[in-house]
Structure formats: structure tokens, C-alpha cells
N, C-alpha and C positions, 0 to 999 in steps of 0.2 A: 529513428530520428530522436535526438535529446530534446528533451520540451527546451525552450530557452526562456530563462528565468529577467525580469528586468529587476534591474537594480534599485537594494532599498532608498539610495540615495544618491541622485541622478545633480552634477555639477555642471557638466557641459558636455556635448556631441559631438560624433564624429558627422561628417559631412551629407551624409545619407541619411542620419539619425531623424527621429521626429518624437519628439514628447508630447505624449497623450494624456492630455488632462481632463476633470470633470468642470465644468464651469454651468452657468445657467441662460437662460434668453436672452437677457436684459445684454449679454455680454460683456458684463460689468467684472472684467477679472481683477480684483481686490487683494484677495485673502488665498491663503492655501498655494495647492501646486499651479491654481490659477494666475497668482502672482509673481510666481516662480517662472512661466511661460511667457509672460508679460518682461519681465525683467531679463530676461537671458536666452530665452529660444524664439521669439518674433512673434509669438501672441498679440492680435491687435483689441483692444477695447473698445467696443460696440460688435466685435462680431461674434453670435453665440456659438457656433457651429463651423466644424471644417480644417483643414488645413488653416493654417497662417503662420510663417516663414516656417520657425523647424519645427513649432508644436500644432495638436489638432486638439479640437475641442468638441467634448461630446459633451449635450446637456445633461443636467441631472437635477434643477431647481429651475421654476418658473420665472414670469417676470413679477411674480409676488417672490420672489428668492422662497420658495415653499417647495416641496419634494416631489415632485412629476411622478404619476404612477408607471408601477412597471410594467405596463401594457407601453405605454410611450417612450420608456426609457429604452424597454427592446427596441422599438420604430429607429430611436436614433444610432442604438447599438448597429443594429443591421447597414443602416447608411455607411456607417463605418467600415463595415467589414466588406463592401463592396468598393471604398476607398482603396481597403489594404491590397485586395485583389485585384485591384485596378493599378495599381504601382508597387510592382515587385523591384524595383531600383529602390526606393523606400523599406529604411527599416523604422520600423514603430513600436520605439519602448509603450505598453503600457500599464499605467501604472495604475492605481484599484481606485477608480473612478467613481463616486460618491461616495464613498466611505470616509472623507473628511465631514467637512462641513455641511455637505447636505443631511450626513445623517445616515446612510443606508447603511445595511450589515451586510460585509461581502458575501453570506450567507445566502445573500437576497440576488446581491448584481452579477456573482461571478455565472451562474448559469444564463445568464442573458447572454453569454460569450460562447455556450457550447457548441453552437454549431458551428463559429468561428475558427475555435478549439478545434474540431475533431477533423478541417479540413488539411492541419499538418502544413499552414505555408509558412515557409521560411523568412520571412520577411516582418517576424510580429513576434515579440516575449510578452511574458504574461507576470504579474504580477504573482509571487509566492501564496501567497494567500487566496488567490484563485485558483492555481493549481492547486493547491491541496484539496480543493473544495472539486474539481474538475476531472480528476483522478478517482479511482471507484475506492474506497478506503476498506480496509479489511483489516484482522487481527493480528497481531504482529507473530510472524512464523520464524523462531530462528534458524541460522543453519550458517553452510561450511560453504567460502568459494576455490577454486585456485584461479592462477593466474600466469600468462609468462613473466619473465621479465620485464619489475615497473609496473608490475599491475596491469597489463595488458591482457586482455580479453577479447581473440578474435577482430583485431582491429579495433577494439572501445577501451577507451584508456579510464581506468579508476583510479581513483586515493584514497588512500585512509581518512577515516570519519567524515565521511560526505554520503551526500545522498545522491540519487540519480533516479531521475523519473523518467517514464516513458509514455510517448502519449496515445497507446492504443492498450485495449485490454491483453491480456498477455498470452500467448499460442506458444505452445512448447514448440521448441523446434524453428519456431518460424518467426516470433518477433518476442522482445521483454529479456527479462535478465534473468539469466539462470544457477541454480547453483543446489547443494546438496543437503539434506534436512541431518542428513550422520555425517558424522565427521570421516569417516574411511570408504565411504560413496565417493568421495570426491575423487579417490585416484583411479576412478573409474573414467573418469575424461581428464585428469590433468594429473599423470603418474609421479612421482618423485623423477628429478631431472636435474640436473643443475640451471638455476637461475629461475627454475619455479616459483611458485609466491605461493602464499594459502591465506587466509582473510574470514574472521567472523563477520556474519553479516544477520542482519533483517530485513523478512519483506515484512513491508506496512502498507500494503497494498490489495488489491483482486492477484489471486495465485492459481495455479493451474497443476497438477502433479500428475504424475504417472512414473511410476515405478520410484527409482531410487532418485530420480530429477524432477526441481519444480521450478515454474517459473513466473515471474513475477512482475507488474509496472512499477513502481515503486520499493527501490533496496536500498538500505541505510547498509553501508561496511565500515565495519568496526573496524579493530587492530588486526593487525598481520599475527600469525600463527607462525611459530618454528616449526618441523617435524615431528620433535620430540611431543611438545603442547599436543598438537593435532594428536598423536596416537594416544599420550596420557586421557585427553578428552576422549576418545573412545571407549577406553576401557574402563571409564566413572559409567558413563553409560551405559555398559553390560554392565558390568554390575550393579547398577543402581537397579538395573531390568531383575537380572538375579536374586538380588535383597527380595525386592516386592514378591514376585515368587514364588518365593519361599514362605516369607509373614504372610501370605495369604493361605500359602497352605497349613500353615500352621494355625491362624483363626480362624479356617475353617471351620464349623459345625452346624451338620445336616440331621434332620428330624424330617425322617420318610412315614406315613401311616396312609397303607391302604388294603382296602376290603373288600371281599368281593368271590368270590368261584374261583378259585387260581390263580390270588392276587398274587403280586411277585413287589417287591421293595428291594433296592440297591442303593446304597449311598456309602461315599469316600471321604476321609478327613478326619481329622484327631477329631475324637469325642463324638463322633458319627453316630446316630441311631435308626434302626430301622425296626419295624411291628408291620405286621400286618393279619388280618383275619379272613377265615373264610377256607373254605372246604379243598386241600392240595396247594395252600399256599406256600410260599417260600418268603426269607427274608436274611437278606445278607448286609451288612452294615462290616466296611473296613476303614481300619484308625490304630490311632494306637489308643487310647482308649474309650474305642467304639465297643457296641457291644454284640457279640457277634452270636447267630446262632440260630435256631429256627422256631416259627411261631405260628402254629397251623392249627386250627381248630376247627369243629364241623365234622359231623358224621362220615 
């Protein structure tokens, strides 16, 4: 399921719609998206809480207009979230709820909504800024997608430069978006074909791998890739492997010394040394200018 995102800037509704705002006891909707509800979606003033025509109001400031703790602000979140599930005909934008004027940091509120979140109903978007907070965040991993025709994926339609969340952590095989960390992995599930696509992409998310395929809740796709692109990118990438390689073989230098009754020393790499002491030892040292040869002392 696509998380669904509410909109940063909500003008008017469709008929099922319901704008979720923060407001506080007093009911005094004034200021903020409070005023906004009040003005255009049938918020009524004196009531703090609840539905009222197309918006619903969750508190977040006292009737001192002072900042409710988050032990009560969850109380009222949950009422909520047994509103949403109680009217699946209802859809309810909501949008990041004391983070105006009472002051919270979505930091703070957007986990008041996880369990909300995690039950996947279709009937509720969530503010961007909560999602990101709601989603497990991880390092950014780049890699290669393909695609059919359009950007199609298995029935899930992408774009260029967008992003796309998913709202459960990510199971190879079984849910999340997948795609290839090497660029010629990828025509491993989506071969050269007419009307193919190919597509840079990042997970910025929790990732899951296993073998040449990883998958991920959270994939930013970049620009589409030609044929040509995609295999040029492969072959920076061997050879950038190659280079390394190589300068590491070449800075290599090892200093082996041991002693002992039949001590033995081996070491490989330009400038290589090896010694060792002690009665039937041996010591082999290969490079090119290692020093080779054998060093045994002892009765």
C-alpha cells in the first residue's frame, strides 16, 4: 500500500474529505489551520474536540491556550484514531497537529500516531513530516532499477524524481521496493527488451539484501538511464574495483618477525620483509623488492 501523503496546502474538499486540525479546549479556533477550519470546512467555535462539518479537531493547548502534555495529547490522538476506524466512508487529511502554534516538534507528536500508522487504513494521509519521522530512516544505499514501459513495476507505477514510501518495513520478495545495488544485476529481473526503462535510484530507508537484490520502504528514483549509461556505469565500477586492487597491492608492506624452534615467517607485497630466529627456522618474504631468503640460527 502507498503511504498517502496530505497535502501541504489544503484549499478546499472533496465531499468525503475531513480536515484535521490541532486546536485547544477553550475551542476557540482563532489562528492557524484552526481558522482555516473555521472559515471553509465547518469548524464550529466553542467546540474543542471531534468532528464538526468537514474538519475534526484534536486538542493540543489547554484552556490556559498552554501545551497539554504528551501523555494527554496521546489520550486525545487515540479518540481519533478510533473516530477514523469507526468511519471508513471518511477520508481524513491530517495535517501535523501542534506543530503551529502550540509549539510541539513533529519530532514529538508524529509517534503519538504510530499505532495509528502501522494499522494501514485507507481512509487517513499523513502529514510528510510525520512520515518521515514514522518510516525506519537508514543510510542512503544507491543502486539501479528497471522498469516496463512508463515506469511500471509489477503493477506500481513510478516517476522520475520522486519518492515513494512504503508503510511496512521491507521483506524481500514479499512487500517494499526493490531494485539492484550494480548496475548489470538489474538484467537479472528486467533483461534488455523493447520498451524497458532503467532508473537511478536511492533507498533512504530500513533495506533488506540478499544476494544481487535489496529491498527497501523508502526509494528516492532519480533520472532514467539509457542502455549505453547503465553498461558505461558498470564498467567505472570494475574498474574503479581494479584500480584499488592494484594501489593496494602495490602499498602494500609487511614486516613478519618470529622466533621460536621452527619458527616459519611468510609474507607477500612490494617491499615485503620477513626474519625470523630460532633452531630449523624458515623465512620467505615475496615482492619485488622484498628480501628474500633464509634466516635460521641456533644449534
Amino acid at each position: 500500500m502507498k503511504i498517502k501523503i496530505t497535502p501541504s496546502k489544503i484549499t478546499k474538499l472533496k465531499k468525503n474529505e475531513v480536515f484535521v486540525f490541532g486546536s485547544n479546549l477553550l475551542g476557540n479556533h482563532a489562528g492557524g489551520a484552526a481558522r482555516l477550519a473555521v472559515e471553509q470546512f465547518g469548524a464550529i467555535n466553542g467546540q474543542a474536540e471531534g468532528l464538526q462539518g468537514q474538519s475534526y479537531a484534536i486538542p493540543t493547548l489547554n484552556k490556559n491556550m498552554e501545551k497539554i502534555s504528551l501523555d494527554v495529547l496521546q489520550y486525545h490522538v487515540n479518540k481519533f484514531a478510533n473516530d477514523v476506524e469507526a468511519t471508513p466512508k471518511l477520508q481524513f487529511l491530517l495535517t501535523d497537529v501542534g506543530c503551529g502554534i502550540a509549539g510541539f516538534k513533529a519530532e514529538e507528536v508524529a509517534p503519538l500516531f504510530t499505532e495509528l500508522y502501522k494499522k494501514n487504513l485507507p481512509n487517513i494521509s499523513f502529514p510528510k513530516s510525520f512520515v518521515d519521522l514514522l518510516i525506519t530512516e537508514g543510510p542512503v544505499v544507491p543502486g539501479f532499477k528497471g522498469f516496463d514501459k512508463g515506469m511500471n513495476c509489477r503493477g506500481y507505477q513510478y516517476s522520475e524524481n520522486a519518492e515513494f514510501f512504503h508503510d511496512q518495513e521491507p521483506s524481500l520478495c514479499n512487500h517494499g521496493f526493490h531494485f539492484c545495488e550494480s548496475p548489470l544485476d538489474v538484467f537479472n529481473y528486467y533483461p534488455p527488451e523493447i520498451g524497458r526503462e532503467y532508473a537511478h535510484v536511492e533507498a533512504f530507508g530500513a533495506v533488506e539484501k540478499d544476494g544481487d537484490k535489496t529491498a527497501t520502504n523508502k526509494l528516492r528514483v532519480k533520472a532514467k538511464l539509457s542502455l549505453g549509461k547503465l553498461f558505461k556505469l558498470h564498467f567505472e565500477v570494475v574498474s574503479d574495483s581494479i584500480k584499488a586492487a592494484v594501489e593496494k597491492i602495490k602499498s602494500s608492506t609487511e614486516t613478519t618477525t618470529t622466533a621460536g624452534y621452527k619458527a616459519h615467517a611468510n609474507t607477500a607485497g612490494n617491499k615485503a620483509h620477513a626474519s625470523v630466529k630460532g633452531r630449523d627456522s624458515i623465512a620467505v618474504s615475496l615482492g619485488i623488492e622484498g628480501l628474500k631468503g633464509l634466516l635460521a640460527a641456533g644449534s
